[in-house]
N, C-alpha and C positions, 0 to 999 in steps of 0.2 A: 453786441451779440456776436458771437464765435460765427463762422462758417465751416460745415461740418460735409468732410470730404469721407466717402466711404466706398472702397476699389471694390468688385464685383469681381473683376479678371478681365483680361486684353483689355479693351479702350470702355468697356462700361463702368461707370461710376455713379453715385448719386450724390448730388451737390445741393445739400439743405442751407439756404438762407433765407434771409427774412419771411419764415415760415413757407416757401416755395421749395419744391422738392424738383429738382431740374436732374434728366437721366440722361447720360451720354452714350451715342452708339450701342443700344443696347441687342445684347445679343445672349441670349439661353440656352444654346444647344449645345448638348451633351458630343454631337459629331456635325462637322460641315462641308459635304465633298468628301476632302482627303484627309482634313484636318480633324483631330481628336483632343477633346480636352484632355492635358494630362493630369492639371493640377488642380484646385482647390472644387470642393461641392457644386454644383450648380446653385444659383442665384434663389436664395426661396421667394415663394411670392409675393413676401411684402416687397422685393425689389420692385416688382412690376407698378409697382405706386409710383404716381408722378404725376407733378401739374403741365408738365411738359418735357419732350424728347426730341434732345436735338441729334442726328444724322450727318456726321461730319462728310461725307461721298458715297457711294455708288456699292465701293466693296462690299460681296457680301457677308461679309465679314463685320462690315459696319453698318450698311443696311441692309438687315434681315428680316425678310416681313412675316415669317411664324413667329419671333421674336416683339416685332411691333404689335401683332394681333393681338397677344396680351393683355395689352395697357386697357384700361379702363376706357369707357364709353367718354368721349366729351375730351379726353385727353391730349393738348395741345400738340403736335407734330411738326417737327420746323427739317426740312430737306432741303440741298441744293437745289437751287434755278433749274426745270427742266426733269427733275427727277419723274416726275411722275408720265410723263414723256416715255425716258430709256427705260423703267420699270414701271409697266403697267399693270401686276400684279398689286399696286400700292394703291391702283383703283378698288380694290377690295377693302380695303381698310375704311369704308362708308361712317364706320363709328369714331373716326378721330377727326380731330378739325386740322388739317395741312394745309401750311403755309409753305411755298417756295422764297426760299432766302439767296442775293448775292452777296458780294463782298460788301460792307457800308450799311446793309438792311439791318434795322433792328426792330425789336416787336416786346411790348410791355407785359408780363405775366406777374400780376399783383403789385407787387413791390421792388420787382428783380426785372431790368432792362438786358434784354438777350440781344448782341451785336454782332453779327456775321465778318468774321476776319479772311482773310485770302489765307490759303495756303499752298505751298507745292509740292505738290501729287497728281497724280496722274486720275480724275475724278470721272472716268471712265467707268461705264459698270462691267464691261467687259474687256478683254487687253488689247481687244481688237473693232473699229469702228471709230464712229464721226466722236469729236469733244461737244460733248453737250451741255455737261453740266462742272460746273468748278468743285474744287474740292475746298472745302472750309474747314476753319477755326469757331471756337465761340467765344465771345469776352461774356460772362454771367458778372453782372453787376448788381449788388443789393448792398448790405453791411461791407462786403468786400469785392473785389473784382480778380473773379478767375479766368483763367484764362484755359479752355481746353484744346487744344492740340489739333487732336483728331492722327490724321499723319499729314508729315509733313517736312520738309528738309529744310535746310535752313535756309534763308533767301534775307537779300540784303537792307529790305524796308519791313522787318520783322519786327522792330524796339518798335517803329513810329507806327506800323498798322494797327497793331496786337495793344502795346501798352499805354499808360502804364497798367500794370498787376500786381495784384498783392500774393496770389496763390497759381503755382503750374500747373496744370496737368500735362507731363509729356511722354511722349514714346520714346521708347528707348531701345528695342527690340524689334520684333515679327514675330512670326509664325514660319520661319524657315532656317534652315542653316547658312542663307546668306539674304543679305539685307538688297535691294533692287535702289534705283533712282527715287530720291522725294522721300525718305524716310533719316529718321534722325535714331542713329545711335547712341550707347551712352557718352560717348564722348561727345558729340554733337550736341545731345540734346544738355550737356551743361553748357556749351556756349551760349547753346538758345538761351538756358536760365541767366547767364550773364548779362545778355542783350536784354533781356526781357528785365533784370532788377528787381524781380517776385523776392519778397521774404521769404516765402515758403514753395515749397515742390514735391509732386507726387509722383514716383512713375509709374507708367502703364504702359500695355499691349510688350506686356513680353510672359514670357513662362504661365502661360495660360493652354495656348493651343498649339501642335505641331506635327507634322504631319504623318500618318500612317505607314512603319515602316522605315524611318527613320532615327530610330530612337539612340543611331549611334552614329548620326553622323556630326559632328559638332555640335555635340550635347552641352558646350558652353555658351552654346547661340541661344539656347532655350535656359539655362539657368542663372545664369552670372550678370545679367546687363543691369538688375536693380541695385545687387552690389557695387558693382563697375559705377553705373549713374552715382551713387551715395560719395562715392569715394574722387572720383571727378569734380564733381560740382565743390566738393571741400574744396581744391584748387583754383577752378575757374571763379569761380560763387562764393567766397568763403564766408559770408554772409548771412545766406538764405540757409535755413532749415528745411533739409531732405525727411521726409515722412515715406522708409519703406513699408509697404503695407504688405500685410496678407488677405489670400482673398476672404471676401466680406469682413473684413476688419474698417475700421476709419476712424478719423483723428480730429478735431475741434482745433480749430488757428482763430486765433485771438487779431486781430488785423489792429491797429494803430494808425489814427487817423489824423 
């Protein structure tokens, strides 16, 4: 059975395998702060389906809790160690079952083994204050093992933490005209694809959201990183097969076992 990858936009995806429907970093808003979608429709709500959603850190960007309110009654929730901690707002989500995950933690949803990877970022929910909570990866393991990102820079026990993988999900972008510490660009994030040895790869969290007012300052920061990513990873990765997607578009990978 295919594992069936489907981009929403920035770091949301849904990742159906063995009949589990697993949602990453979901996020639905049409503005956030300062940031504005610019591109693709917002997410309709069969996206909001899912047997589980996992929160890769703090941002809110990635954890958005009008966005979480969403999900269905009963709907499993997996956040960094402590989240519910720095964001007490996420005490209101009474209707979803939340688990705090660290790096190594993993937790069974039917058929699909969810396992919390380290990543490095700064998994702060604000830019300022104590480190409370780690910023994660996820490996989704079922027919295939994906690997999703979250953000993250590259760091040097990333093959032996993370894999192996048979599918990516990475960043390759932002939501600014310049990229900060712990984030993987298109270039970077094909090495990550090299280290990592995935067959396949998708990117995300780029040319989704940016910020108000800027629409011309290094407008190649917001369009060009999935191209850039496609055309990289042929060098680094010459191997794996790149899936650029559009938003709500998704692609069926065949995994070989």
């Amino acid at each position: 059975m295919p594992v069936e990858i489907t981009w929403w936009g920035h770091a949301t995806c849904t990742v159906a395998d063995s009949d589990v429907r697993v949602l990453t970093d979901p996020l639905f808003a049409r503005r956030l702060a300062h940031l504005r979608r610019r591109r693709g429709a917002l997410p309709p709500p069969g996206a909001w389906t899912a047997d589980v959603a996992l929160v890769s850190h703090l941002h809110a960007d990635h954890l958005h809790v009008p966005s979480l309110a969403r999900l269905a009654p009963g709907t499993r929730l997996l956040v960094p160690l402590g989240a519910r901690r720095s964001v007490p707002t996420l005490r209101r989500l009474s209707h979803l079952r939340i688990s705090e995950m660290a790096p190594g933690d993993e937790t069974r949803i039917g058929d699909v083994l969810v396992r919390a990877v380290p990543a490095a970022h700064d998994g702060r929910r604000l830019p300022v204050g104590p480190h409370r909570s780690p910023a994660l990866g996820y490996v989704v393991e079922g027919e295939a093992r994906t690997y999703f990102a979250g953000d993250t820079g590259l760091f040097d026990t990333m093959a032996k933490e993370v894999g192996p993988v048979d599918v990516a999900l990475l960043p390759v972008g932002g939501w600014g005209p310049y990229l900060g510490a712990g984030h993987l660009d298109a270039g970077r994030a094909a090495q990550a694809l090299a280290r990592l040895g995935a067959g396949s790869a998708v990117p995300v969290h780029y040319g989704t959201y940016w910020p108000i007012g800027l629409d011309a300052v290094r407008p190649h920061e917001f369009h060009a990183p999935g191209e850039e990513f496609v055309r990289l990873a042929a060098e680094s990765a010459p191997g794996a097969a790149v899936h650029r997607l559009g938003h709500g578009e998704r692609v069926r990978v065949e995994v070989a076992r």
